[in-house]
C-alpha positions as CSV (number, residue, x, y, z in Angstrom):
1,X,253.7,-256.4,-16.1
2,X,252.3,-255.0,-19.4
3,X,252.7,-251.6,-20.8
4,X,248.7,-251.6,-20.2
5,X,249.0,-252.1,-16.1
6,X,251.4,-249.2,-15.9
7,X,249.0,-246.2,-15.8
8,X,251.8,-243.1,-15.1
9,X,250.6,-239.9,-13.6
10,X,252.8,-237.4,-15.1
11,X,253.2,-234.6,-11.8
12,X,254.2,-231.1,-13.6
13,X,252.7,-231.6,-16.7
14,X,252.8,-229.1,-19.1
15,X,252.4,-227.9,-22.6
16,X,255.3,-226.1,-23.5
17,X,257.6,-228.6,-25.5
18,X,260.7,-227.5,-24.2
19,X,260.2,-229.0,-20.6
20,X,260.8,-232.4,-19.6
21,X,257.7,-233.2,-18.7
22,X,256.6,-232.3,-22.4
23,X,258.7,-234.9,-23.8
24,X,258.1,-237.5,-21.5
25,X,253.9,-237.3,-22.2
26,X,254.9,-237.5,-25.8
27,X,257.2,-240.6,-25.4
28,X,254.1,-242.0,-23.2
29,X,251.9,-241.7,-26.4
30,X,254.6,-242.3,-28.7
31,X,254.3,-245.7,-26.7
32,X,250.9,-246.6,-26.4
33,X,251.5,-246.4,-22.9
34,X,248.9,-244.8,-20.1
35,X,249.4,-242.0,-18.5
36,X,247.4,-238.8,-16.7
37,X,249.1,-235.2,-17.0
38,X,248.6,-233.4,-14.0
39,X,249.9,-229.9,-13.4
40,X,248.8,-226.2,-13.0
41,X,248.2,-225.1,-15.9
42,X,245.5,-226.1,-18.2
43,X,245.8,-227.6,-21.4
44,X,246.6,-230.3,-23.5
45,X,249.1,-233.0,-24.2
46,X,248.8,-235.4,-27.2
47,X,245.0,-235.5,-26.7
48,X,244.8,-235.7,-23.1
49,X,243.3,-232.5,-20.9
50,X,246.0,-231.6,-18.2
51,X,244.0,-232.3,-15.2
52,X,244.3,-229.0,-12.2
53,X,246.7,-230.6,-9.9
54,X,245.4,-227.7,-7.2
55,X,241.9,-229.6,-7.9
56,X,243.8,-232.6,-6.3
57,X,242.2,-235.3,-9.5
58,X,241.2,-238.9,-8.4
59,X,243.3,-241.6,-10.4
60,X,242.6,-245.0,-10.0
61,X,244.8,-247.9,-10.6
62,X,248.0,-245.6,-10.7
63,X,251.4,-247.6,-11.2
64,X,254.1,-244.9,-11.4
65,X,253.8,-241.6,-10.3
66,X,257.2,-239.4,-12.0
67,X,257.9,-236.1,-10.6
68,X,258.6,-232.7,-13.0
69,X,257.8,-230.3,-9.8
70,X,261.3,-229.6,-8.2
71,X,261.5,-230.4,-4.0
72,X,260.8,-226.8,-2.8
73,X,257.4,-227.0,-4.6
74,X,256.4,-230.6,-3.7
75,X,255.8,-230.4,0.2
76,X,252.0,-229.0,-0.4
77,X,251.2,-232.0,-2.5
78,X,253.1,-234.8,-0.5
79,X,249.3,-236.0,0.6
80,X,248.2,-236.1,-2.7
81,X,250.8,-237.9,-4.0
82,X,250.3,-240.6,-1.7
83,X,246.8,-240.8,-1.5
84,X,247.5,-241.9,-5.0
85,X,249.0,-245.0,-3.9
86,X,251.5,-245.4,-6.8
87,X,253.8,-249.1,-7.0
88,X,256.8,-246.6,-7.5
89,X,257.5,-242.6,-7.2
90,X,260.2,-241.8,-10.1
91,X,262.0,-238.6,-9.0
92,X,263.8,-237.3,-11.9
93,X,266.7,-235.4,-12.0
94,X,266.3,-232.3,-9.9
95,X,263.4,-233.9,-8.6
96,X,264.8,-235.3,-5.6
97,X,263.5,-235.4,-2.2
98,X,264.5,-236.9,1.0
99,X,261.6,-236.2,2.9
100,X,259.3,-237.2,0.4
101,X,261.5,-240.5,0.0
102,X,261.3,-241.2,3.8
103,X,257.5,-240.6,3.4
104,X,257.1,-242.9,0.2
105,X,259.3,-245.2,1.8
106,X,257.2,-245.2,5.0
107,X,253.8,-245.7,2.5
108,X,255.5,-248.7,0.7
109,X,256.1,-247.0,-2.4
110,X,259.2,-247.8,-4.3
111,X,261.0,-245.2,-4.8
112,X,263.5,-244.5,-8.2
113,X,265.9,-242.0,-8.8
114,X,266.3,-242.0,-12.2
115,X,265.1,-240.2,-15.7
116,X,262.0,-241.2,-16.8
117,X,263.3,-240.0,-20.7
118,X,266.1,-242.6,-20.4
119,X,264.1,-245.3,-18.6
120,X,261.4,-245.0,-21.8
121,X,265.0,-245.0,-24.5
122,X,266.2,-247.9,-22.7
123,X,263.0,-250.2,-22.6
124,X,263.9,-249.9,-18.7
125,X,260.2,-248.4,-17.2
């Protein structure tokens, strides 16, 4: 699968550079490679308007959904999330989520435990 077909919806996006979810926009852009920053706070990352994740946003054709909102925060947006029907759910470290797993699991949603930072260094994604 091409770079192209792997539209990303980054969940916890943000615009202040010292998160995670920062970074991995600009590696994303850095790339080439598609993605949708979704969070709740408006703004911008490298030319793309975060959308209002409390707005619940549309996104069609979404590969990889990666997580930057920790598990006590996730639970209102498990719906969402899978109404997005994502390939794969990438819960990065301190992401993680058993009951969002199950749920994933249950959707047939591959799910990855990994960092999305390294997976990007690594040519792994």
């Amino acid at each position: 699968m091409s770079k192209e077909e792997k539209k990303t919806v980054i969940l916890g996006a943000t615009e202040n550079r010292m998160r995670y979810a920062y970074v991995a926009a600009e590696m994303f852009a850095e790339r080439d490679m598609p993605f949708v920053p979704v969070g709740i706070k408006k703004g911008q990352v490298f030319g793309r308007e975060i959308l209002d994740l409390k707005e619940k946003p549309a996104i069609k054709d979404v590969h990889t959904v990666t997580l930057y909102i920790g598990p006590q925060n996730q639970q209102d947006w498990y719906d969402y999330i899978i109404s997005l029907k994502p390939k794969r759910i990438i819960f990065n470290p301190g992401t993680e989520n058993p009951e969002l797993m199950a749920l994933a699991k249950e959707n047939g949603i591959q799910v990855c435990q990994a960092c999305n930072l390294v997976l990007l260094s690594t040519g792994q994604f």
